[in-house]
C-alpha positions in Angstrom: -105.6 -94.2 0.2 -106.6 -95.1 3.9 -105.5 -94.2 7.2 -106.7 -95.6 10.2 -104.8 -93.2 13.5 -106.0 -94.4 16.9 -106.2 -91.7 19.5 -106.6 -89.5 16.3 -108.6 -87.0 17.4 -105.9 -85.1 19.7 -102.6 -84.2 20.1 -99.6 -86.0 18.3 -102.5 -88.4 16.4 -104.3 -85.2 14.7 -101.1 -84.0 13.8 -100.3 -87.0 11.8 -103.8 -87.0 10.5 -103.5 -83.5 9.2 -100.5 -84.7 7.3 -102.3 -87.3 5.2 -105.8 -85.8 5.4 -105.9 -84.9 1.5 -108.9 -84.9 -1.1 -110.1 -88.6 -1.7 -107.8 -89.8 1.1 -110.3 -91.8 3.4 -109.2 -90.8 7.0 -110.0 -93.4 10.3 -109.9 -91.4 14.0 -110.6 -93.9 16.7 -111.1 -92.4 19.9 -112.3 -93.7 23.2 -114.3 -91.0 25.1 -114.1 -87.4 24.1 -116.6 -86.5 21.5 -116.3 -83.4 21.4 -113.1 -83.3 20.4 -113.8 -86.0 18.0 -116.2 -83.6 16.1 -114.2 -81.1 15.8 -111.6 -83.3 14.4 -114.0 -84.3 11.6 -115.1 -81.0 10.9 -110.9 -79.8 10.3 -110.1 -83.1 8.5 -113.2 -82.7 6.4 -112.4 -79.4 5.8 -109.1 -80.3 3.9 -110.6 -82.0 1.7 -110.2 -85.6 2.8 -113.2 -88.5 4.2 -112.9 -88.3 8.0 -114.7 -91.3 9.4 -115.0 -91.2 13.4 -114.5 -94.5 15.3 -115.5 -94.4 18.7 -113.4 -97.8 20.5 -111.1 -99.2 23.4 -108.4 -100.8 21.1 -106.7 -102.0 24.7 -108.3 -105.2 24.0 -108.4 -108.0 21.0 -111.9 -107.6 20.9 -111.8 -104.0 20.8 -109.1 -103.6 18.7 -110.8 -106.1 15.6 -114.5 -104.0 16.1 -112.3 -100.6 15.3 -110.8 -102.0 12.1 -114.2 -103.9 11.1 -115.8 -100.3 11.1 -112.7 -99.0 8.6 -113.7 -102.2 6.3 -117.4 -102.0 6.5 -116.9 -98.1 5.1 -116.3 -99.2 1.7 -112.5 -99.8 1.7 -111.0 -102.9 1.3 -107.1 -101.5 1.8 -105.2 -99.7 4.6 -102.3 -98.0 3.5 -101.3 -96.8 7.0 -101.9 -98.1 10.5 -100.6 -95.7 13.1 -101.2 -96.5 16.9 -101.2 -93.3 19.3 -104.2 -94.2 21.8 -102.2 -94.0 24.9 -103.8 -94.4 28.7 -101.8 -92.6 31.4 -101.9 -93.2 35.0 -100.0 -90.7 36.5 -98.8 -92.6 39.8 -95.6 -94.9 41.1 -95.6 -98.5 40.4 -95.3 -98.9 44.4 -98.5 -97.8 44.6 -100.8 -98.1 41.1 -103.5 -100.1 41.0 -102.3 -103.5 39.5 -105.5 -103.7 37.1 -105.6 -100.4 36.5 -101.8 -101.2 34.9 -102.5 -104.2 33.3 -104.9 -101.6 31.6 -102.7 -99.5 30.6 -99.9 -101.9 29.4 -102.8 -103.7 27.3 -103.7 -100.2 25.1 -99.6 -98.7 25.3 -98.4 -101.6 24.8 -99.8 -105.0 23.1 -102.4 -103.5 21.5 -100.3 -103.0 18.3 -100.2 -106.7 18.1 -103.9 -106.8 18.0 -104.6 -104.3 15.5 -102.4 -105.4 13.5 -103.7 -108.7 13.3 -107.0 -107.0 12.7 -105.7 -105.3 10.1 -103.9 -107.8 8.1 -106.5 -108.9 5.2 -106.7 -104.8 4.6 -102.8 -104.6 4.2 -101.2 -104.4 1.4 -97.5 -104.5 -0.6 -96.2 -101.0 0.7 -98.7 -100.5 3.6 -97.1 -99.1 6.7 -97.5 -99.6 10.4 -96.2 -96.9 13.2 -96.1 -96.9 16.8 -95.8 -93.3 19.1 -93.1 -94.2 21.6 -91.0 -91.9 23.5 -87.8 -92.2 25.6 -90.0 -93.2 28.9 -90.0 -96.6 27.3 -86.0 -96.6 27.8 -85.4 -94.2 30.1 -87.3 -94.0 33.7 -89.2 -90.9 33.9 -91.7 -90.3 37.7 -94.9 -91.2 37.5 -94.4 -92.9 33.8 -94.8 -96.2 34.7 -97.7 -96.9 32.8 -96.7 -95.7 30.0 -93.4 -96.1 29.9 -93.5 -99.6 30.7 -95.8 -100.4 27.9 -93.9 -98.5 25.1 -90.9 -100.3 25.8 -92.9 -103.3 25.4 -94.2 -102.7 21.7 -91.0 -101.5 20.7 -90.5 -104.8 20.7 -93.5 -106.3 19.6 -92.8 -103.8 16.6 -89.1 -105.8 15.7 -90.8 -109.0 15.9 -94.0 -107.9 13.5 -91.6 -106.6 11.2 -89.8 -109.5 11.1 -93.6 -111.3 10.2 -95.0 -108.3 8.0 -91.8 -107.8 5.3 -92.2 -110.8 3.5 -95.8 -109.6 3.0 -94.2 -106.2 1.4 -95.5 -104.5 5.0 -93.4 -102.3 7.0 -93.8 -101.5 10.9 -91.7 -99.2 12.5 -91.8 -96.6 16.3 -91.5 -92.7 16.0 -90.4 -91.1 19.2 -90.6 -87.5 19.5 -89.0 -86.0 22.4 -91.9 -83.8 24.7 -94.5 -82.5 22.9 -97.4 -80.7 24.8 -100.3 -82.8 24.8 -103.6 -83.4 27.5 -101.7 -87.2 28.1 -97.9 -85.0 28.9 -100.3 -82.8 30.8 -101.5 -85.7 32.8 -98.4 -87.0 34.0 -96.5 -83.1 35.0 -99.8 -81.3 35.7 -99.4 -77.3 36.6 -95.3 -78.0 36.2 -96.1 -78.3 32.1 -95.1 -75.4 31.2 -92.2 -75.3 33.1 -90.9 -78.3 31.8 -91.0 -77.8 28.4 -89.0 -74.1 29.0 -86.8 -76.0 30.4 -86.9 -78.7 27.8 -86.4 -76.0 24.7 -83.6 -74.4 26.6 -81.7 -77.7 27.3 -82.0 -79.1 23.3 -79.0 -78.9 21.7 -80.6 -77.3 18.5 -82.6 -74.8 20.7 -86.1 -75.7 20.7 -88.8 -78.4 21.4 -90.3 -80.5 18.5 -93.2 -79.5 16.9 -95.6 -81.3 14.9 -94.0 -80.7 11.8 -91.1 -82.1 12.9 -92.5 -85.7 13.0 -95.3 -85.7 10.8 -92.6 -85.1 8.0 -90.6 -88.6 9.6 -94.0 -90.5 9.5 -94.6 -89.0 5.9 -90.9 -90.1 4.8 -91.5 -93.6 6.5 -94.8 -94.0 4.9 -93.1 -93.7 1.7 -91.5 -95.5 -1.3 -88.1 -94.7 -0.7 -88.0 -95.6 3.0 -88.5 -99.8 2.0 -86.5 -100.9 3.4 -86.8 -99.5 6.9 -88.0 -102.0 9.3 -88.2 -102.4 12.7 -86.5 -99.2 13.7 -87.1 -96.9 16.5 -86.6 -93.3 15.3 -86.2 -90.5 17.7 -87.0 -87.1 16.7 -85.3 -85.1 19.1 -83.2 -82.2 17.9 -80.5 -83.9 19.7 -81.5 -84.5 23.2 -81.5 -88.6 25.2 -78.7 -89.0 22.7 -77.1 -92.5 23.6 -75.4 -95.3 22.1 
């Protein structure tokens, strides 16, 4: 088995990479910058007994994106069971005032940059290989300073209905995760010194009387990844304890 998780070498990524890291399970962490935190990814995933392979790569672009997924097929595998795009780029500013390439940017990596991995990635796919997007409820619901993001995670929540629509007859699956606020270095980006603050508030406002943790979604991805969840397509699945509950 193979698992390619960009922006796997922190936060919400490593999470989901712990989940599948298992012995003879070749593990994929792209990252853009930080390689620090890239090593000591590889020494933890490693360490449990799976292949960590460290891709250093700015998927934000076509070119980008097909030079990370070259280096998972030029590492001996010729299959990749799961696809899961969490790279994110946060600009923590209004859109009145955001620098309009530093946006375009950002939209390019949150955003359509599923597209181009996944077209990458298509002669490694396989019937029951799965494809996963990180969204949140910024990409529905206006948050300050969130623009960025937001704006791009609304756009491959649809990008990921119309690949599904492309990838089932192909026995492919793609489908969004959204986990309400977790406390990562890009949340700590956008609410700074008021982090902390926000997620007391956050746990104390949740209907079932907590934040998520990473267990929380790691076991949706895991479910999703799965044989029984076939013939889920296109969805967009919050995991939020009940919180941004809407129709």
């Amino acid at each position: 088995m193979a698992i390619l998780v960009t922006g796997g070498t922190k936060g919400i990524g490593l999470a989901i990479a712990r989940r599948f890291a298992k012995p003879n399970v070749d593990v994929f962490l792209n990252f853009r910058a930080d390689a620090v935190s890239a090593e000591r990814a590889k020494v933890e995933i490693d360490g449990m007994g799976a292949r960590c392979h460290l891709i250093q790569g700015d998927v934000g672009t076509p070119a980008g994106a097909r030079a990370v997924v070259a280096a998972v097929a030029a590492a001996r595998t010729d299959r990749l069971d799961q696809l899961v795009h969490c790279a994110v780029k946060v600009i923590p500013e209004p859109l009145l005032t955001i620098d309009p390439t530093a946006l375009t940017d950002a939209i390019n990596l949150n955003g359509a940059a599923i597209v181009y991995l996944v077209q990458a990635a298509r002669p490694l796919f396989r019937p029951g290989s799965t494809v996963f997007f990180l969204s949140s409820r910024g990409g529905r619901t206006p948050l300050p300073n969130y623009a960025a993001v937001g704006a791009g995670k609304a756009l491959a929540e649809s990008l990921v209905r119309y690949l599904a629509l492309e990838l089932a007859p192909l026995g492919v699956r793609a489908n969004c995760v959204a986990p309400s606020a977790v406390d990562t270095q890009a949340l700590r980006q956008v609410y700074g010194d008021q982090t902390e603050e926000m997620m007391r508030r956050s746990a104390a406002a949740n209907p079932s009387g907590r934040n998520v943790i990473d267990d929380d979604y790691c076991s949706l991805v895991e479910y999703l990844a799965g044989p029984s969840a076939s013939m889920i397509q296109g969805q967009v699945v919050f995991v939020t304890g009940g919180s941004y509950l809407a129709a």
